[in-house]
C-alpha positions in Angstrom: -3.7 -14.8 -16.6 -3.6 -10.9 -16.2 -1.6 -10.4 -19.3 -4.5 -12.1 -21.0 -7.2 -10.5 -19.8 -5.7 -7.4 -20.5 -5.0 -8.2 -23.9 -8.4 -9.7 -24.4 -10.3 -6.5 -23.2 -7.6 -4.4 -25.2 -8.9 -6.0 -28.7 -12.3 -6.2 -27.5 -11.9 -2.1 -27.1 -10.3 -2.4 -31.0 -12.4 -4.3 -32.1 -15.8 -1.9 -31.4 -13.8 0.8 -32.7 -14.9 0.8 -35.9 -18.2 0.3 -35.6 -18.6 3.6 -33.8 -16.5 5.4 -36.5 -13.0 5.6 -34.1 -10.0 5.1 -35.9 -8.3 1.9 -34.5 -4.6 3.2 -35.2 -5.8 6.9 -33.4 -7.6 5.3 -30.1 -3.9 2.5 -30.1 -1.7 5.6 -30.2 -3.7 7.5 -27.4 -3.6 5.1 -25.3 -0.2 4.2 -25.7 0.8 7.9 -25.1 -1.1 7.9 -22.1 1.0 5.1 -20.5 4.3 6.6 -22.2 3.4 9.8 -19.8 2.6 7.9 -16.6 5.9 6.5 -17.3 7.2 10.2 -15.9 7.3 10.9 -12.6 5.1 14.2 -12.5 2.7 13.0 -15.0 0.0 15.1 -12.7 -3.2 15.3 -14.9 -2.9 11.6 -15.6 -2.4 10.4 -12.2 -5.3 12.8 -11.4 -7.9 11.2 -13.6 -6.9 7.5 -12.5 -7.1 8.6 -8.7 -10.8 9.7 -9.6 -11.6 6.5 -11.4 -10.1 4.3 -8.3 -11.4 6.5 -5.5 -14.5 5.7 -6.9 -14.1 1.9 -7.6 -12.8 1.5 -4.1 -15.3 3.2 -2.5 -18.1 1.3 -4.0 -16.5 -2.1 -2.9 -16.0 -1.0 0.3 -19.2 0.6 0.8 -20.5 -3.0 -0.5 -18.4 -4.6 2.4 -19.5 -2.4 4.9 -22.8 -2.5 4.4 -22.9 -6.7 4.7 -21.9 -7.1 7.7 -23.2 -3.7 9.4 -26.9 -4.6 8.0 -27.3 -7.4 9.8 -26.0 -6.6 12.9 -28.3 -3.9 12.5 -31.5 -5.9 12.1 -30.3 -8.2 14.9 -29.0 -6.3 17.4 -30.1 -2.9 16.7 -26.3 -1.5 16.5 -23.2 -2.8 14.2 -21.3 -2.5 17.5 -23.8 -4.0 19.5 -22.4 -7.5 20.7 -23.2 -6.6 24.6 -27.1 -6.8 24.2 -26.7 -10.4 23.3 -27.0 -13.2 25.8 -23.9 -14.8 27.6 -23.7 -18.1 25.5 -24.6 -16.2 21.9 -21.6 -13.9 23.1 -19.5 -17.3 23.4 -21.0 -19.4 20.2 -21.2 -16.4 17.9 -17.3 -15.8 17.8 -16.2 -19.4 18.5 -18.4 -20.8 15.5 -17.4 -17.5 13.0 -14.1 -18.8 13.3 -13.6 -22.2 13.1 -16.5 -21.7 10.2 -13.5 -19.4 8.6 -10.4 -22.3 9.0 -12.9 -24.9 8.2 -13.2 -22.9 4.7 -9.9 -21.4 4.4 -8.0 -23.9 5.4 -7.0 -25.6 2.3 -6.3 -22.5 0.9 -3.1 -21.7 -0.4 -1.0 -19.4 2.1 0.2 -17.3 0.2 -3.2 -16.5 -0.6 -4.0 -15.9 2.7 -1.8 -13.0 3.0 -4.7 -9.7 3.8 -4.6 -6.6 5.3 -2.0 -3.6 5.1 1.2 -5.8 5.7 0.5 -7.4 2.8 -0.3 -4.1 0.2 3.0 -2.8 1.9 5.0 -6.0 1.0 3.3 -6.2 -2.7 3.9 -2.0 -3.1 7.8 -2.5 -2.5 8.9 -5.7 -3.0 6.3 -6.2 -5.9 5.7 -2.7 -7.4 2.2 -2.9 -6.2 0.5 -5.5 -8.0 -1.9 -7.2 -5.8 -3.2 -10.4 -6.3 -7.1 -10.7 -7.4 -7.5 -13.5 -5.5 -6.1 -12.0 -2.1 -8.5 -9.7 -2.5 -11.6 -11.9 -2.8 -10.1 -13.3 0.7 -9.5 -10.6 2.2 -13.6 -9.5 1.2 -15.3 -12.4 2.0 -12.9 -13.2 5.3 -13.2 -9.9 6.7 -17.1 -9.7 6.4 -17.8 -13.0 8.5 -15.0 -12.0 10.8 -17.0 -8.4 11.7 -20.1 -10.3 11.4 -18.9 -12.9 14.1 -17.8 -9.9 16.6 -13.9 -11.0 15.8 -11.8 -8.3 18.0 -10.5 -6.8 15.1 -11.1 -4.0 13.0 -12.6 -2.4 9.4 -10.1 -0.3 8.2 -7.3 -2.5 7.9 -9.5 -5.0 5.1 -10.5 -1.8 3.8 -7.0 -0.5 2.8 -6.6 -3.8 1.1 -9.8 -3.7 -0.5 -9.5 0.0 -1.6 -5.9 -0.6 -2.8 -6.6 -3.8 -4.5 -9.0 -2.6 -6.3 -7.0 0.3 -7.4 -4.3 -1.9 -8.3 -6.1 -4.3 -10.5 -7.4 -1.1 -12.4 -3.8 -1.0 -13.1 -3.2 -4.0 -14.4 -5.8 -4.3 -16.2 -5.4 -0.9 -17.9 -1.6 -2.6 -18.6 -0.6 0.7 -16.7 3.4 1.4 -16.0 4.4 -0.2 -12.8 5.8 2.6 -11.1 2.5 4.7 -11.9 0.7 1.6 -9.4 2.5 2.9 -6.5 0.1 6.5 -7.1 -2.6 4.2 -7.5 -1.9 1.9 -4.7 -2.3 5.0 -2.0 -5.4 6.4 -3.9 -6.9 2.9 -3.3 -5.7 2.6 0.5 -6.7 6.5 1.2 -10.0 5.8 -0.6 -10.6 3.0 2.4 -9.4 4.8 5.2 -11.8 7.7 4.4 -14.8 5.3 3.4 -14.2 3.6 6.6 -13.5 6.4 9.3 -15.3 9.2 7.5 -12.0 11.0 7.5 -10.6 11.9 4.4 -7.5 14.4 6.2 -6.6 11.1 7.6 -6.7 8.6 4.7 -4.7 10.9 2.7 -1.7 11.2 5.1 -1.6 7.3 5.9 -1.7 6.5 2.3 1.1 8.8 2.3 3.1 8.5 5.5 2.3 4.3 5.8 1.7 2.8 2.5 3.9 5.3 0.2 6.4 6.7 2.9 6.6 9.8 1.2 5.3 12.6 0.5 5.4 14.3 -3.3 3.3 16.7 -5.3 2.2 14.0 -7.9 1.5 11.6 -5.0 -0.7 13.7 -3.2 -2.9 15.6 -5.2 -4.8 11.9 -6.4 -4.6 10.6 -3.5 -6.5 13.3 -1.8 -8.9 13.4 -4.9 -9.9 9.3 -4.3 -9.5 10.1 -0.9 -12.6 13.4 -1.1 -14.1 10.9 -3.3 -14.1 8.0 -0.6 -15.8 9.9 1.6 -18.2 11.2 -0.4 -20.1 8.2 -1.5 -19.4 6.9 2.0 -21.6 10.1 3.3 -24.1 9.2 0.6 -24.7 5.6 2.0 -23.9 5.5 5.6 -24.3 9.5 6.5 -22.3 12.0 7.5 -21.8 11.1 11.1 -17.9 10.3 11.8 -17.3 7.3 13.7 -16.5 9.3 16.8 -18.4 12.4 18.0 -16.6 14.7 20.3 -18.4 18.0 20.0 -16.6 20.1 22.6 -13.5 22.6 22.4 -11.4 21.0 24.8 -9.2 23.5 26.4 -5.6 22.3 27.7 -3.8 24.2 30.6 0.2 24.4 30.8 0.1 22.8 34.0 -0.8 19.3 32.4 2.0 19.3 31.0 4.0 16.7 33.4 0.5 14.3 33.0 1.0 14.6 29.1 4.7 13.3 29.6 4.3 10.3 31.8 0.9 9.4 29.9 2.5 8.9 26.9 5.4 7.0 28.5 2.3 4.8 29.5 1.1 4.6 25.9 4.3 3.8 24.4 4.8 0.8 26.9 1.0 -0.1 26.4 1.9 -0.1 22.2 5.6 -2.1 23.0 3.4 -4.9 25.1 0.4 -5.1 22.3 2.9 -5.2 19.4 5.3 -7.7 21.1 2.2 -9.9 22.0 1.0 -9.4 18.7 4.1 -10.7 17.0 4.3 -13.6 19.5 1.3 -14.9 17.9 2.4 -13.9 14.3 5.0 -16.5 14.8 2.9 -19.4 15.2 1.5 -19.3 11.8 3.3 -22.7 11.2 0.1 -24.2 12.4 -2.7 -25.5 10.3 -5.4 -22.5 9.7 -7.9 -24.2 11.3 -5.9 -24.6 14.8 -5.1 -21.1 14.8 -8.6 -19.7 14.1 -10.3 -22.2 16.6 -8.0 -21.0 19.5 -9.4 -17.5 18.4 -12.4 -18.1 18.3 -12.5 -20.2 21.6 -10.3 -17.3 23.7 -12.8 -14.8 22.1 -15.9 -16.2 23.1 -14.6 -17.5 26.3 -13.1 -13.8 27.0 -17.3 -12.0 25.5 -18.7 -13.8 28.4 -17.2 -11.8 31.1 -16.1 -8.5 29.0 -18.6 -8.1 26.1 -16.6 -5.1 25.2 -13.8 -7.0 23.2 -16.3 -7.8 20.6 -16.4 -5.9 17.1 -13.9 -3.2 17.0 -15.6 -1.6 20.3 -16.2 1.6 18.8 -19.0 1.8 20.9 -17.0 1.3 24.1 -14.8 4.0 22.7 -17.8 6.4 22.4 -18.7 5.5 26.2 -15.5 6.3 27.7 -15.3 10.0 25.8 -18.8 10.7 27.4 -16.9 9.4 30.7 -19.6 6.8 32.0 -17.0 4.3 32.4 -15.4 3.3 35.8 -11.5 3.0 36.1 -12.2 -1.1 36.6 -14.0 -1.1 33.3 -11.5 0.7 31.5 -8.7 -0.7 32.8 -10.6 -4.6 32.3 -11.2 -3.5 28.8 -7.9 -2.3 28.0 -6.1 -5.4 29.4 -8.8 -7.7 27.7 -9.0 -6.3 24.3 -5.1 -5.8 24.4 -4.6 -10.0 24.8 -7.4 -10.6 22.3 -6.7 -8.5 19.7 -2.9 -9.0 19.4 -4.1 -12.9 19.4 -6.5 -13.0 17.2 -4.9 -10.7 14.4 -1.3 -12.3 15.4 -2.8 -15.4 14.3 -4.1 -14.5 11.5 -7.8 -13.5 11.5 -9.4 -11.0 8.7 -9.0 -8.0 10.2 -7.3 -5.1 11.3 -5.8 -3.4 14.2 -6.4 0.0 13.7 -9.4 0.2 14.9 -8.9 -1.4 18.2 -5.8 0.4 18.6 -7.8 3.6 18.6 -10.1 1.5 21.5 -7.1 0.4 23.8 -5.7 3.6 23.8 -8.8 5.7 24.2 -9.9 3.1 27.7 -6.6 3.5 28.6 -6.5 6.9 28.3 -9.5 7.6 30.4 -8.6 5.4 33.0 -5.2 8.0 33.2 -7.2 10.6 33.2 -9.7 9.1 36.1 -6.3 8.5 38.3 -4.2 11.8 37.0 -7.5 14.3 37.8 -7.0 13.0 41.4 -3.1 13.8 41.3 -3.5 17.1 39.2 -3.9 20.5 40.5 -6.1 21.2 37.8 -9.1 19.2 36.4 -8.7 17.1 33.0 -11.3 16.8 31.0 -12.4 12.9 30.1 -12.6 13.8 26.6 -9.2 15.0 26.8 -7.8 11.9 28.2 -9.0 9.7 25.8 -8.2 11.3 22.9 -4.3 11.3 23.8 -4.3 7.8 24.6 -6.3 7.3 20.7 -4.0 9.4 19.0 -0.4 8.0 20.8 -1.9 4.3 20.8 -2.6 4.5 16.9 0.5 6.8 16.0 2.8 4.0 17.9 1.8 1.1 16.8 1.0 2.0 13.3 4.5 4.2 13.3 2.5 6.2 11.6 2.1 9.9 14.3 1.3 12.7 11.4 -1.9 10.0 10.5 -2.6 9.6 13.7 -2.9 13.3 14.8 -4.1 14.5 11.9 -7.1 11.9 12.6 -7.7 13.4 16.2 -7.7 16.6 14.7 -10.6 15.5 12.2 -12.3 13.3 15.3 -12.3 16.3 17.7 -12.7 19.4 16.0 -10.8 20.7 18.5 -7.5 22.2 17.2 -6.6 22.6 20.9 -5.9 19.1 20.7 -3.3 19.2 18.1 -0.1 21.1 20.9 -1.1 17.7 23.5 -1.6 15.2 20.7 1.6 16.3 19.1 3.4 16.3 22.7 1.8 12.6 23.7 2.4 11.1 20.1 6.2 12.3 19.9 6.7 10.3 24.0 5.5 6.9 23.0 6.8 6.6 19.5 10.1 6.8 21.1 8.9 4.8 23.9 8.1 2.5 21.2 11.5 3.5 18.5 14.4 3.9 21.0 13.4 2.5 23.9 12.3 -0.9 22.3 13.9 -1.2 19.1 10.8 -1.5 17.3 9.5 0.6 14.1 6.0 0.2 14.3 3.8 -3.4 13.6 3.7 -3.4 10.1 7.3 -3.1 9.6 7.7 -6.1 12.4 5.4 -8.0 10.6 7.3 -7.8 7.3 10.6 -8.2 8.7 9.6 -11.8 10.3 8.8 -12.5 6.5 12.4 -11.3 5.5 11.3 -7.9 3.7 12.9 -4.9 5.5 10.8 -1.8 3.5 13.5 1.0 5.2 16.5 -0.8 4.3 16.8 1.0 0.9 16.3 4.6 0.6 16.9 4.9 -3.2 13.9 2.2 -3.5 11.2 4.4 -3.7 12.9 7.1 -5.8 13.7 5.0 -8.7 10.2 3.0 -8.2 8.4 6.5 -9.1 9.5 6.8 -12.4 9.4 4.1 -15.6 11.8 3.3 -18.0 9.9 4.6 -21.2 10.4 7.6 -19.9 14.3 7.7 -19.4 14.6 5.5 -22.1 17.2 6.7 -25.5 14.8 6.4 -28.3 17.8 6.8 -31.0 18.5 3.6 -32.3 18.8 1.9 -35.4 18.5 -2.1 -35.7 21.6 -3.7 -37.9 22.3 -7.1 -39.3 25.1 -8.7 -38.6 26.4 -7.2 -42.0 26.1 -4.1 -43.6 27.6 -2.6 -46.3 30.6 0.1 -46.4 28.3 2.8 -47.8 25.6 2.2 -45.0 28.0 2.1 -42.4 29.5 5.5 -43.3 25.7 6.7 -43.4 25.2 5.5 -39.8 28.9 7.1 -38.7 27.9 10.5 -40.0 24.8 11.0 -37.7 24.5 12.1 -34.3 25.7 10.1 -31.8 22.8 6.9 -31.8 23.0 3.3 -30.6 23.2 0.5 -33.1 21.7 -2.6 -32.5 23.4 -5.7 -34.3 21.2 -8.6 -34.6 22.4 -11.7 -34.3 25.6 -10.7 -32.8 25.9 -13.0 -30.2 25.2 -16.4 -30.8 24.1 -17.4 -27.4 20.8 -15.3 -27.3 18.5 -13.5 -29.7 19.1 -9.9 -27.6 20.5 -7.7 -29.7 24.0 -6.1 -28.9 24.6 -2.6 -28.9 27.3 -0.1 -29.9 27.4 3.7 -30.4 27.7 5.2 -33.7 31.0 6.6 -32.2 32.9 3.4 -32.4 32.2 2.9 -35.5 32.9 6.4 -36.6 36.3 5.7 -35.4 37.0 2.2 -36.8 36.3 3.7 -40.4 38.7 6.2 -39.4 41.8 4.0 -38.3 40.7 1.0 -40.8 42.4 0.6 -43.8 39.6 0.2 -46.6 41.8 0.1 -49.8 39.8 -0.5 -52.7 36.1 -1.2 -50.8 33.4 0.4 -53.0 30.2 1.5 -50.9 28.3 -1.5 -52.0 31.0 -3.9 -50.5 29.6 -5.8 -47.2 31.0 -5.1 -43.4 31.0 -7.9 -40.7 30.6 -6.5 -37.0 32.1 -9.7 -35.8 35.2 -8.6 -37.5 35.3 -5.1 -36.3 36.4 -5.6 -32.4 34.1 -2.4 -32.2 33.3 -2.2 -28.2 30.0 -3.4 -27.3 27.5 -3.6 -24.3 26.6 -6.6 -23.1 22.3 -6.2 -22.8 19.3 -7.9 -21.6 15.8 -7.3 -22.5 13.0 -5.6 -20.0 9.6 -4.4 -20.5 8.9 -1.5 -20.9 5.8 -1.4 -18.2 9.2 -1.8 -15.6 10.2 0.8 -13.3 13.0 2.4 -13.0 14.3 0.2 -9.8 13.3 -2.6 -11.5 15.8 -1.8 -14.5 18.7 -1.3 -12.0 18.0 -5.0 -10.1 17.6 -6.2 -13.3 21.1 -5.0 -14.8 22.8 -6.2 -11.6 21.2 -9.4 -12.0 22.2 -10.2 -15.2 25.7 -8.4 -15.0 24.7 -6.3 -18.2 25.4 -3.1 -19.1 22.2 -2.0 -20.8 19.0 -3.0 -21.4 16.8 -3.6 -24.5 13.1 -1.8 -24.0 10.7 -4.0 -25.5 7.0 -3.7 -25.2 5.2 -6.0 -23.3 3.0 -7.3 -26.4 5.5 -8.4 -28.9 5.3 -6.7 -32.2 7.2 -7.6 -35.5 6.6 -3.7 -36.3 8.1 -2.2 -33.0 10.5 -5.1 -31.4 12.2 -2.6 -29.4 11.4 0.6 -27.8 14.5 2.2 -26.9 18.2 1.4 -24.6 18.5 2.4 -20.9 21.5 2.0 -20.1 23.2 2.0 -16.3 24.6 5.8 -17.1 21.0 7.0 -18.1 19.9 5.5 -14.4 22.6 7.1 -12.6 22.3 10.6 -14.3 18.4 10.2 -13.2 19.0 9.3 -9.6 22.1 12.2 -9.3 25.0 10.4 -9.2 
């Protein structure tokens, strides 16, 4: 259905050509070359202008999101994070009817469809070179607004990576882009999110990098952080320029809290090993109908807002309340055990939403409930502030596996660059709480494995995914018949050294087979031609010349996808064909498993 959309809108281009005095042929080759260069892997100025063109496509649909479920919640309860003004049973009914209203809809739905949030961009960037479905997408949108309307426990910016790098990638497809050029776009999209969510566009650009891509290049980042400026520009336009958090104090940080720093983010790395086990405890029931799963949500959720109204939303407004310190240590600590259970529940099982958010909210309670009970211990006072941005920054940066994003996010939250020594410090404890202590890499990477995809197993993965075949590709062929005459062939012998491409060579399948020019050049050597006049006809079949055994492969394919595709097929080399067939160009050029080793080093 892509492919003919894309084809469609293609001619429909074409077709107004004309009309406006554009030569068809000229605007065909442009746009042809233009893929041809994305097919490179530092094809900079091109990656540039798509990461402006989905920066800005992603931040309009998520500012669209944001804005219908924040409105509301708005005109009803004066705050989007307001849930606590409402009444005991609206705190029950409004989450317990959002959700079983979402399995009641969804729950015919296929489930592969129901796949959302970043787990699922991460498992369609490497596993399926960042195409992500349409359809996904749409769930993901309309899922995630009801959730956040319905005060769900979960989060924005997870729906918004997928929504920002959805849209990115189906500006891909659609533009019948090179796949390894949607991995660029991909991150542009997700950064784009993060920074029209949180407001912080330091932070997008590092998660895109450090979470989605995992890895950090020159061609990568410089359009990621342009859609990621851009994301949080037309955010600022719509919503302001407030960030979601704001700590305006220089926090100063005394050697002597050094010891606290240690053990609290011991603390935090337990805290992240309990929410991420508890989390995939739930993520295994997903055999159960939709509608079972969202109803126990719902239910616990509701039955949970009664008693700690806090849970509801992402609770960035409970985070705001502990950095201005006018929580108790019983609140904190009740809201750090209760939004712990619900959130790993209610995204375990499935709900539209995220857990970055509340990850940020459980470790910023339990933060300042430390640092309630560690300025008793201390010699020296610790700032509240202080407390609760450690536990934010090594709550996030552990569960997420993601520490550069997270510090780099408490750097743009604080404005305090005295945070950056503790943060750094904190961070470093839990993740290995978390890493070594635990075994575990992080919830996204759990989350995939259960599903059988293990994103870290190959290392050469995202090398080869960076760069296309069209651009590796040897463009020196010539197509044969099966015959050709003695004249022709020594024609063909006396060039530089070219692939031939015998038609028809194999009966068994219409791929061509291919030989150097070299063989040939020898077999007129050693063969004894007698009498044969130039205009006498050669059968290949009757040479023995030696041959590669090929397959075809388009020539949108990375190239990752070329080497799966030769070890696959147990070929040698593969035909480049373009993904429209053409009687004019049938084949592009030969890649053969050489040309992919030379590329990666070997």
């Amino acid at each position: 259905m892509l492919a003919e959309i894309r084809i469609w809108s293609w001619q429909s281009i074409t077709q107004r050509a004309k009309p406006l005095g554009l030569n068809k042929s000229h605007l065909t080759e442009s746009v042809e070359d233009f893929r041809e260069r994305l097919s490179h892997s530092d094809a900079l100025p091109q990656l540039v202008s798509l990461g402006v063109i989905s920066g800005i496509l992603a931040a309009l649909i998520i500012v669209g999101f944001r804005w219908l479920f924040e409105t509301p919640l708005l005109i009803a309860v004066g705050d989007s994070e307001g849930f606590e003004s409402l009444t005991r049973p609206a705190r029950f009914l409004l989450p317990c009817l959002g959700a079983i209203g979402l399995g009641l809809v969804f729950n015919t739905v296929d489930p592969a469809t129901m796949r959302v949030s970043v787990s699922h961009v991460l498992e369609r960037l490497h596993n399926n070179n960042g195409a992500l479905p349409f359809r996904n997408i749409v769930v993901q949108f309309c899922g995630g607004v009801i959730a956040l309307l319905s005060g769900q426990s979960v989060g924005r910016e997870g729906p918004c990576v997928h929504l920002g790098a959805g849209t990115a990638s189906q500006l891909g497809q659609w533009l019948g882009l090179p796949r390894n050029s949607l991995r660029t776009l991909v991150a542009c999209g997700a950064a784009a999110g993060i920074s029209a969510s949180f407001n912080t566009p330091m932070a997008g650009v590092i998660f895109a990098m450090e979470v989605i891509l995992m890895e950090y290049t020159i061609a990568g980042f410089i359009p990621v952080i342009v859609a990621s400026v851009l994301g949080a520009v037309i955010s600022q336009l719509v919503f302001g320029s407030d960030i979601s958090f704001d700590v305006d104090a220089r926090i100063g940080v005394e050697v002597a809290v050094i010891p606290y720093m240690l053990v609290a983010g011991l603390i935090f790395g337990i805290a992240a090993v309990a929410f991420t086990q508890l989390h995939m405890l739930f993520f295994r029931l997903h055999r159960y109908s939709l509608l079972l799963r969202f109803t126990v949500i719902g239910v616990v959720t509701g039955l949970i807002a009664v008693f700690v109204p806090e849970i509801m939303g992402t609770g960035y407004d409970t985070l705001a309340d502990a950095l201005n310190g006018v929580l108790t240590l019983e609140i904190l600590l009740l809201v750090v055990l209760a939004k712990l259970a619900v959130t790993a529940l209610a995204t375990g099982l499935g709900m539209f939403g995220g857990l970055i958010g509340p990850s940020l909210v459980i470790g910023g309670c339990l933060g300042g409930a430390l640092g309630l009970i560690g300025g008793d211990l201390m010699p020296v006072a610790i700032d509240p502030k202080f407390s609760v941005l450690l536990g934010m920054v090594a709550m996030m940066g552990a569960v997420l596996n993601a520490p550069m994003a997270a510090l780099v996010a408490t750097l743009e939250l604080s404005h305090s660059p005295e945070m950056i020594f503790p943060s750094m410090l904190t961070v470093v404890v839990a993740c290995l709480t978390l890493k070594q202590g635990f075994g575990s890499e992080g919830v996204f990477t759990e989350q995939l494995r259960h599903h059988g995809h293990d994103i870290l197993s190959d290392h050469g993965k995202g090398f080869l995914s960076r760069v296309g075949v069209a651009s590796v590709m040897n463009k020196s062929f010539v197509i044969c018949d099966p015959d050709l005459s003695l004249g022709q062939a020594k024609a063909l012998a006396s060039q530089p050294p070219i692939w031939l491409l015998v038609k028809g060579a194999d009966a068994d399948t219409d791929t061509p087979q291919l030989m150097p020019t070299a063989e040939l050049a020898r077999w007129l050597e050693s063969a004894e031609l007698g009498e044969m006049e130039a205009t006498d006809r050669l059968q290949f079949s009757e040479m023995n010349l030696a041959s590669y055994a090929s397959v075809e492969i388009d020539s949108l394919a990375s190239l990752h996808e070329a080497s799966n595709r030769l070890r696959s097929a147990e070929a040698e080399a593969l035909v480049v064909v373009p993904v429209i067939k053409s009687e004019a160009k049938p084949i592009l050029g030969v890649i053969t498993k050489t040309n992919i080793l030379n590329y990666y080093g070997m």
